[in-house]
C-alpha positions as a Markdown table, in Angstrom:
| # | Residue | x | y | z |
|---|---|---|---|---|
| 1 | Unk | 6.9 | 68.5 | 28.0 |
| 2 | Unk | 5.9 | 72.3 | 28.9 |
| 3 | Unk | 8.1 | 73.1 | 32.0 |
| 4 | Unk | 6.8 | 75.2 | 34.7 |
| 5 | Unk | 7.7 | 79.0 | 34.7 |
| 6 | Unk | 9.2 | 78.2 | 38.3 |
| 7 | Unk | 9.8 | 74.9 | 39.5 |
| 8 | Unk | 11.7 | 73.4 | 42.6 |
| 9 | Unk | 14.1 | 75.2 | 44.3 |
| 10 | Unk | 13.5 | 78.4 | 42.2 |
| 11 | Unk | 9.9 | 78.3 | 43.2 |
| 12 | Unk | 10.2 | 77.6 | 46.8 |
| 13 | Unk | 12.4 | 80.6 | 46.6 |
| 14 | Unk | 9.7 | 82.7 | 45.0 |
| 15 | Unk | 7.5 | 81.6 | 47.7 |
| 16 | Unk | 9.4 | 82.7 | 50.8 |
| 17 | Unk | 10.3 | 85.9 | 48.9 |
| 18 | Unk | 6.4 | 86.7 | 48.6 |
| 19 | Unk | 5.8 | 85.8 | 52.7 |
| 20 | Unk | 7.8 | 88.4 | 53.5 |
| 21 | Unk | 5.6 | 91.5 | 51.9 |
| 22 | Unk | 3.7 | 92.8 | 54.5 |
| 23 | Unk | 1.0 | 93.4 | 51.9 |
| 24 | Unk | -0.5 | 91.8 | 48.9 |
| 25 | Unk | -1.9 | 88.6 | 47.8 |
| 26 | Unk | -0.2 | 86.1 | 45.9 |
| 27 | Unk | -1.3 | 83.4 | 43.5 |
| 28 | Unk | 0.5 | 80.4 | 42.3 |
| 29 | Unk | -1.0 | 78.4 | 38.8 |
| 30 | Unk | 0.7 | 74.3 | 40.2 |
| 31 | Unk | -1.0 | 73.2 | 37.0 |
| 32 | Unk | -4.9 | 71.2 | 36.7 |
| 33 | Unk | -6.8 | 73.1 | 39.5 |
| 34 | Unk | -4.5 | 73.3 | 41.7 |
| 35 | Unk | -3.0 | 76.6 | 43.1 |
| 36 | Unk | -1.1 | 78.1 | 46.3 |
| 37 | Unk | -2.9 | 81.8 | 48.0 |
| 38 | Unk | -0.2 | 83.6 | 49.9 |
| 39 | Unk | -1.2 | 86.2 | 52.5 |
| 40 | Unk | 0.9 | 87.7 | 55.2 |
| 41 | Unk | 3.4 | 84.9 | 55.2 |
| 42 | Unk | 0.1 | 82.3 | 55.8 |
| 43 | Unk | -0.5 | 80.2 | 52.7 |
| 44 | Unk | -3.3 | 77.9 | 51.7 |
| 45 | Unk | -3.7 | 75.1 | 48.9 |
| 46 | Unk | -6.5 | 74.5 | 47.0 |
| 47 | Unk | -6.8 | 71.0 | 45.1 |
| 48 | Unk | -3.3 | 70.7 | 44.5 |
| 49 | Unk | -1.9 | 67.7 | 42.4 |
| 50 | Unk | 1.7 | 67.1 | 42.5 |
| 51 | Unk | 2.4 | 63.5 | 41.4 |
| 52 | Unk | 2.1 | 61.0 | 38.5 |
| 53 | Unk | -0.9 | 59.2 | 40.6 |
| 54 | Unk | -3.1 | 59.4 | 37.5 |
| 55 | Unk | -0.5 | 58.6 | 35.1 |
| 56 | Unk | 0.4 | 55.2 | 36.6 |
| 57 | Unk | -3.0 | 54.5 | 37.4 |
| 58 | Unk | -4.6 | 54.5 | 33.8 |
| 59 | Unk | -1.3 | 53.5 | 31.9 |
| 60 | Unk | -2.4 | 50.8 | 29.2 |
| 61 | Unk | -6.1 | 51.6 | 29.4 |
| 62 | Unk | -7.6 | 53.5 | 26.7 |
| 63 | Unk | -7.7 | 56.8 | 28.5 |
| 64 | Unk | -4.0 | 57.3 | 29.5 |
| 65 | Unk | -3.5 | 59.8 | 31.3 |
| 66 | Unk | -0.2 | 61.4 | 30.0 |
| 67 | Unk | 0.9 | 64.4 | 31.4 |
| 68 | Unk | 1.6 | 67.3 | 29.2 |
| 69 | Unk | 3.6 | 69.7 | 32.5 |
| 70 | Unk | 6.6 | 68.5 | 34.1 |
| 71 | Unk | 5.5 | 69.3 | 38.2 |
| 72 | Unk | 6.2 | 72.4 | 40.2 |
| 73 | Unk | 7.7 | 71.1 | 43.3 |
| 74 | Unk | 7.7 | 67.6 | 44.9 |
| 75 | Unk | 4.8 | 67.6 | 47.8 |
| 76 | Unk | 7.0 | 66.9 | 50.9 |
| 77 | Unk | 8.8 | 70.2 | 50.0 |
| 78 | Unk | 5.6 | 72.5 | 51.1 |
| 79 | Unk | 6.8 | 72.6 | 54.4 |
| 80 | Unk | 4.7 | 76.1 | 54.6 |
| 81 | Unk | 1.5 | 75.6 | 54.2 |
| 82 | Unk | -1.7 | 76.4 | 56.7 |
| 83 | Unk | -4.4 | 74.8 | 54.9 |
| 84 | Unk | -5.4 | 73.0 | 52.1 |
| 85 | Unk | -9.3 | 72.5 | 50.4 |
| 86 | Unk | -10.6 | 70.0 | 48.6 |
| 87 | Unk | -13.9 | 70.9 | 46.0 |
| 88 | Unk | -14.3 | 67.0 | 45.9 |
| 89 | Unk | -13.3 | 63.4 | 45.5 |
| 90 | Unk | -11.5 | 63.1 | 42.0 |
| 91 | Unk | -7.7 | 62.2 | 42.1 |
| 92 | Unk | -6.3 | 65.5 | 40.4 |
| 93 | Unk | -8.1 | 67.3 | 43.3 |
| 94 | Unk | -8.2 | 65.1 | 46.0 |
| 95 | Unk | -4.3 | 63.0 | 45.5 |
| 96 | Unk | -3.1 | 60.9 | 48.2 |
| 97 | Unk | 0.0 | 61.0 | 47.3 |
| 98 | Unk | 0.3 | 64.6 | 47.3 |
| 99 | Unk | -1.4 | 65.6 | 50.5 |
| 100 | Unk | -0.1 | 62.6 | 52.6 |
| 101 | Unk | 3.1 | 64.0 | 52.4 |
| 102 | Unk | 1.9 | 67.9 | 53.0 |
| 103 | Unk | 0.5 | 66.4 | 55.9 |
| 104 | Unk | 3.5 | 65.0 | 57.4 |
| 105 | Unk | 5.3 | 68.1 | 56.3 |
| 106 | Unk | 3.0 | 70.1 | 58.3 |
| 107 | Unk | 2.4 | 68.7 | 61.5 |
| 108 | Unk | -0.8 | 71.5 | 62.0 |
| 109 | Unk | -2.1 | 71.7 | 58.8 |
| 110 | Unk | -6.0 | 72.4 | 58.9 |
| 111 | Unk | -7.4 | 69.7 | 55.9 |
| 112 | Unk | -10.7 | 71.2 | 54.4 |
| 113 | Unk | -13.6 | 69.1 | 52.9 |
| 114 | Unk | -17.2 | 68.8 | 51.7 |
| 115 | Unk | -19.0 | 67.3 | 54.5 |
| 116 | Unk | -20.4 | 64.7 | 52.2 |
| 117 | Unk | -16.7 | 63.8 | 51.0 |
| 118 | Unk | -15.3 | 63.6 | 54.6 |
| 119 | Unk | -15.0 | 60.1 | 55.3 |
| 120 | Unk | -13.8 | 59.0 | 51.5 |
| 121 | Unk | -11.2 | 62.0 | 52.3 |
| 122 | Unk | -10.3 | 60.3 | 55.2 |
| 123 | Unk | -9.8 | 56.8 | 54.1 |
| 124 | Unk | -7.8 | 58.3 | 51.3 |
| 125 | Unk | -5.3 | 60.3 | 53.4 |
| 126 | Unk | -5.3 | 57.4 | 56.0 |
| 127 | Unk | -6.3 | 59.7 | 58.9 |
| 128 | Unk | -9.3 | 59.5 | 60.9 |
| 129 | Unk | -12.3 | 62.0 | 59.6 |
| 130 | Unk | -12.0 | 63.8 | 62.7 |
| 131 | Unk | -8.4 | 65.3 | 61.8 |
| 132 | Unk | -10.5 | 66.7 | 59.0 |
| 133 | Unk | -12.4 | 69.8 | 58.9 |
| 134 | Unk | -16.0 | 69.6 | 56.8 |
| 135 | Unk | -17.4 | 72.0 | 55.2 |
| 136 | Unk | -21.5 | 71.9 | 54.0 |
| 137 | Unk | -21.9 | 74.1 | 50.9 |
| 138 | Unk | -24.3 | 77.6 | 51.9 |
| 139 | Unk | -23.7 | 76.3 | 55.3 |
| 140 | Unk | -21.2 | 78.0 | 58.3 |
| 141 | Unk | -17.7 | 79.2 | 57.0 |
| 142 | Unk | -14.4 | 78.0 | 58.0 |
| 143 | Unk | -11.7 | 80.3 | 59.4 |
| 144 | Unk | -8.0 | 78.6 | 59.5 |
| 145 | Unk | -5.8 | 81.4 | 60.3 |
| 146 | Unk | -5.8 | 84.5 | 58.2 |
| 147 | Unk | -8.1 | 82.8 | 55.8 |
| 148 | Unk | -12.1 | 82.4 | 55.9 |
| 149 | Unk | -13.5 | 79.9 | 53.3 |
| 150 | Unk | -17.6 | 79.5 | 52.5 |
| 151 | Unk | -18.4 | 76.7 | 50.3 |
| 152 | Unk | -21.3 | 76.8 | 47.4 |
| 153 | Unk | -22.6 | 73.8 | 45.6 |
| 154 | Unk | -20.6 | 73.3 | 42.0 |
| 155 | Unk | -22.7 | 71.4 | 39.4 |
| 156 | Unk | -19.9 | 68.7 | 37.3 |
| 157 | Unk | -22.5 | 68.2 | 35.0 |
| 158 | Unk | -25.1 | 68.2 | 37.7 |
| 159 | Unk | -25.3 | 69.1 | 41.2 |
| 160 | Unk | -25.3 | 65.9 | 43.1 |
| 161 | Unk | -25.8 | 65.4 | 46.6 |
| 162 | Unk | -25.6 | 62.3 | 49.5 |
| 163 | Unk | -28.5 | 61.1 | 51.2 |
| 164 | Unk | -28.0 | 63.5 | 53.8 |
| 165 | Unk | -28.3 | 66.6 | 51.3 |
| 166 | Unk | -25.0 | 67.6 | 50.9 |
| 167 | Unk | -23.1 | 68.3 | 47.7 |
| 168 | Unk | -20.6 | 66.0 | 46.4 |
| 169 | Unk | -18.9 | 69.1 | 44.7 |
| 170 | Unk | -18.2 | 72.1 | 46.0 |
| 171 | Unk | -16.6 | 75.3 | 45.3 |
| 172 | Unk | -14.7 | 77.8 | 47.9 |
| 173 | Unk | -15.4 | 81.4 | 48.7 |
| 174 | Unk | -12.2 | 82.8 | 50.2 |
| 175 | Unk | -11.3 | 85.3 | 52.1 |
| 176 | Unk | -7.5 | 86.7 | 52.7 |
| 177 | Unk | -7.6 | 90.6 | 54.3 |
| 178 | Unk | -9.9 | 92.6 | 51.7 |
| 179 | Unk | -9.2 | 90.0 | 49.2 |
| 180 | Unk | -11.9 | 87.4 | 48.1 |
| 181 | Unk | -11.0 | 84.9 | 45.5 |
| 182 | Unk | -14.0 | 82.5 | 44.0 |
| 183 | Unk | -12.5 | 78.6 | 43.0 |
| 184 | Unk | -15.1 | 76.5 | 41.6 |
| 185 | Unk | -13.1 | 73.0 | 41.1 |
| 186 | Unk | -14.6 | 71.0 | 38.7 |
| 187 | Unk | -18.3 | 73.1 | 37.2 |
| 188 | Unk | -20.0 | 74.4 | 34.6 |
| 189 | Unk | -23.2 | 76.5 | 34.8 |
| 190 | Unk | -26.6 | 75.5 | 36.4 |
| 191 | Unk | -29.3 | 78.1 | 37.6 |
| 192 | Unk | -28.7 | 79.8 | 39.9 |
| 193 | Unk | -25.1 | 80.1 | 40.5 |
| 194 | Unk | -24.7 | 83.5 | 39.3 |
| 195 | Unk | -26.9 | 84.8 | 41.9 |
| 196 | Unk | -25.3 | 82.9 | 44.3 |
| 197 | Unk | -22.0 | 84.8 | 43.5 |
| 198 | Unk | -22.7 | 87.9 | 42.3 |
| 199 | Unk | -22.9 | 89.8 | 45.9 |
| 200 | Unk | -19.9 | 88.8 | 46.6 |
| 201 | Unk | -17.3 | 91.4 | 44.4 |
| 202 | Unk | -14.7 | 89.0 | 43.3 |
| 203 | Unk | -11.5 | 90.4 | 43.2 |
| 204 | Unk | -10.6 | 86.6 | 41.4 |
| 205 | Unk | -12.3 | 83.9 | 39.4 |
| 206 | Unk | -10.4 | 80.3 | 39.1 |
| 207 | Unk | -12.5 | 78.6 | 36.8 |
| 208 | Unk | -11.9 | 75.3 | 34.1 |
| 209 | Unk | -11.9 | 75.5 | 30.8 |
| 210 | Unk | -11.7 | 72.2 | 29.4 |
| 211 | Unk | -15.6 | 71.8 | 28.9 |
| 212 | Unk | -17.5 | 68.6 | 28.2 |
| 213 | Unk | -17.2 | 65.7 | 26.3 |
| 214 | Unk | -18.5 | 62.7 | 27.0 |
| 215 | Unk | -16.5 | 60.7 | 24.0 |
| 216 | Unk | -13.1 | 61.9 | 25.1 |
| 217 | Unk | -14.2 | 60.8 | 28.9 |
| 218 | Unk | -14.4 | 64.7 | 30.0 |
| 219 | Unk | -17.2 | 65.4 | 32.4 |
| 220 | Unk | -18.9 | 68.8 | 33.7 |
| 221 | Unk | -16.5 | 72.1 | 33.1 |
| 222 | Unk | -16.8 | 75.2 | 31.6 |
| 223 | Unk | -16.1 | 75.8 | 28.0 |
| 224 | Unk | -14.0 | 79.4 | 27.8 |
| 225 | Unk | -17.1 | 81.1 | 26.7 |
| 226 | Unk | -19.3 | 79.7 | 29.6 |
| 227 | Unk | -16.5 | 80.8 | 32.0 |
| 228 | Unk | -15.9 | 84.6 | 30.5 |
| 229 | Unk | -19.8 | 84.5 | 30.5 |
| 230 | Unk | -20.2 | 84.4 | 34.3 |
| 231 | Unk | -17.4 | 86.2 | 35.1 |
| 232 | Unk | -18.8 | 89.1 | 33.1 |
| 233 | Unk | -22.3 | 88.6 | 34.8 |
| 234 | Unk | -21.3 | 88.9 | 38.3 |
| 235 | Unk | -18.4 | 91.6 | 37.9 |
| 236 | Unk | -15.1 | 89.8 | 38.7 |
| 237 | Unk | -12.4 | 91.5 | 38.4 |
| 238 | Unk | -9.9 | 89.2 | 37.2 |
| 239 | Unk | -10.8 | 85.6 | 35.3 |
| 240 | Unk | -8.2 | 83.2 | 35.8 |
| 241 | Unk | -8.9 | 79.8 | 33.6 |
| 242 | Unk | -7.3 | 76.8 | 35.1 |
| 243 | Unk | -7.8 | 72.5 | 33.9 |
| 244 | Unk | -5.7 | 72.6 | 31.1 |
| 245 | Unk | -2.4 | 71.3 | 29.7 |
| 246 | Unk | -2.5 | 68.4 | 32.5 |
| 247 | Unk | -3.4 | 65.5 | 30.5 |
| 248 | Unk | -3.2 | 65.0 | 26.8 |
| 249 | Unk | -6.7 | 63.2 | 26.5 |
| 250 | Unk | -8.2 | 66.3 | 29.2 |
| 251 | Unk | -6.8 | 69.9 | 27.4 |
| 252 | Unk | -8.0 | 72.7 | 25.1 |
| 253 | Unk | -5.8 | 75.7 | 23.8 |
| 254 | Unk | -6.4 | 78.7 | 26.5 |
| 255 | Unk | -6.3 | 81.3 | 23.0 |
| 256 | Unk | -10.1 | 80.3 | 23.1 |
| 257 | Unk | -10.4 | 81.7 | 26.3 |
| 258 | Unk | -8.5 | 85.0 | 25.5 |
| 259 | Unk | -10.2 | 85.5 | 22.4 |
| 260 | Unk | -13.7 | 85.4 | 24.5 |
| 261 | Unk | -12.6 | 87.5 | 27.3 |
| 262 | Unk | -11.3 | 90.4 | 24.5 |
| 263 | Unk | -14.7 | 90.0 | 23.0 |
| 264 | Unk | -16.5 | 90.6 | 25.6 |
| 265 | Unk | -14.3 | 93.1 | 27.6 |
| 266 | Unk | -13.3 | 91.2 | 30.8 |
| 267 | Unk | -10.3 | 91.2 | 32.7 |
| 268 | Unk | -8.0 | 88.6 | 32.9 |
| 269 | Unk | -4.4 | 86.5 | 33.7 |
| 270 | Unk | -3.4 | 83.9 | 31.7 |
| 271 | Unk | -0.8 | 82.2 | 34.7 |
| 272 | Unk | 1.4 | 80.0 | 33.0 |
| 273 | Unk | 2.3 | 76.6 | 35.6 |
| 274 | Unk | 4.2 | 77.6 | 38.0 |
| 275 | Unk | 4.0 | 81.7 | 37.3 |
| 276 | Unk | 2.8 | 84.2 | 40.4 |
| 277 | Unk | 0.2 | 86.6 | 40.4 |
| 278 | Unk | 0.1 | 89.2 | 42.5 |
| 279 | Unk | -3.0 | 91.7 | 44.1 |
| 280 | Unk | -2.1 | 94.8 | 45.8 |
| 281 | Unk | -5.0 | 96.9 | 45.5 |
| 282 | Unk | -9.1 | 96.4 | 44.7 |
| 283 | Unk | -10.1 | 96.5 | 41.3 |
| 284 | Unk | -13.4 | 99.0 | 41.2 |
């Protein structure tokens, strides 16, 4: 079992200590997709998952879902958080069992959705869809506090939309100060998307890395090339790759990944679970 870099009380710990600089952004890898922004002592989750849901779910079926990295902290300890996102409906980035308790950890938490996910969220959370806040990809953005989100449609394996024309997956555009980080959640590449990002000077990238693989039961990421790829075509500053060393049936080695972004001459962090990242200036 890979053990977190920080875990618990230790990594609560690292979190207060970051609130309190007046200047800087901070990252947290919590493992999957999942991972905690810090700004100015305001801090925001995006699809964190923080239980054994999956695990106990598929147990005896003939994709177990073993887990490969003990969890960072136990949900009802995030007693700190502003507001969390959701890029859409699949357990490792939409858990009930993690965000119910962040909810009733934090009484004023602002819950952000896809608008076409809003009332699955809310059955899943057990609140009513209007305690949630939608989102409509390359619609109006969000602003919770110090942070601004835009959403942009993410294609896992293709872009898919209700019958009202919204996506199913989504991924965020955020805002923190002069920070802007890009998280896809679950995508790989469809036309279109690099011209959708590429105005934006991304200080960070968050994308998978797992790929796809229909025989394994793995659906609509980025392999490490595709991921370095994009991130090289629209100038980010920093790649970070995330969806690995969850699961056991859902992983690939992240050397892949390094060994593409050397090749082609882009900056990145490999985060282990767990690990902070920190931005205090703006790459060029």
């Amino acid at each position: 079992m890979i053990q977190p870099v920080l875990k618990d009380d230790a990594f609560l710990e690292d979190v207060r200590s970051a609130g309190h600089e007046a200047n800087g952004l901070h990252l947290w890898w919590l493992g999957q997709s999942g991972y905690l922004v810090g700004w100015q002592n305001h801090f925001l989750l995006i699809d964190p998952y923080l239980s054994d849901s999956l695990t106990h779910k598929y147990a005896g079926t003939d994709r177990p879902h073993v887990r490969m990295t003990e969890r960072v902290v136990a949900p009802e300890r995030l007693g700190l958080v502003d507001v969390v996102a959701s890029t859409h409906n699949h357990t490792d980035h939409l858990d009930g069992e993690t965000l119910i308790p962040i909810l009733n950890a934090n009484p004023g938490l602002t819950v952000v959705v896809g608008r076409a996910n809003l009332d699955f969220a809310a059955t899943r959370l057990h609140v009513h869809p209007e305690r949630l806040t939608p989102i409509q990809a390359d619609g109006d953005p969000v602003t919770a506090g110090p942070f601004t989100l835009w959403a942009i449609p993410s294609a896992h394996e293709t872009l898919e939309t209700d019958d009202n024309g919204d996506h199913r997956y989504i991924g965020y555009i955020l805002q923190a100060g002069k920070w802007t980080i890009y998280h896809s959640g679950d995508a790989c590449p469809y036309i279109g998307l690099a011209e959708r990002l590429i105005n934006w000077k991304l200080d960070i990238a968050i994308l998978p890395i797992n790929g796809r693989d229909p025989k394994r039961g793995v659906a609509g990421n980025f392999t490490p090339h595709e991921a370095v790829a994009l991130s090289k075509e629209i100038g980010v500053g920093i790649v970070i790759p995330c969806h690995y060393e969850m699961f056991e049936f859902n992983t690939v080695s992240p050397l892949e990944f390094v060994t593409a972004a050397e090749s082609l001459d882009q900056p990145y962090r490999l985060l282990k679970c767990g690990e902070r990242f920190n931005l205090r200036y703006r790459f060029p």
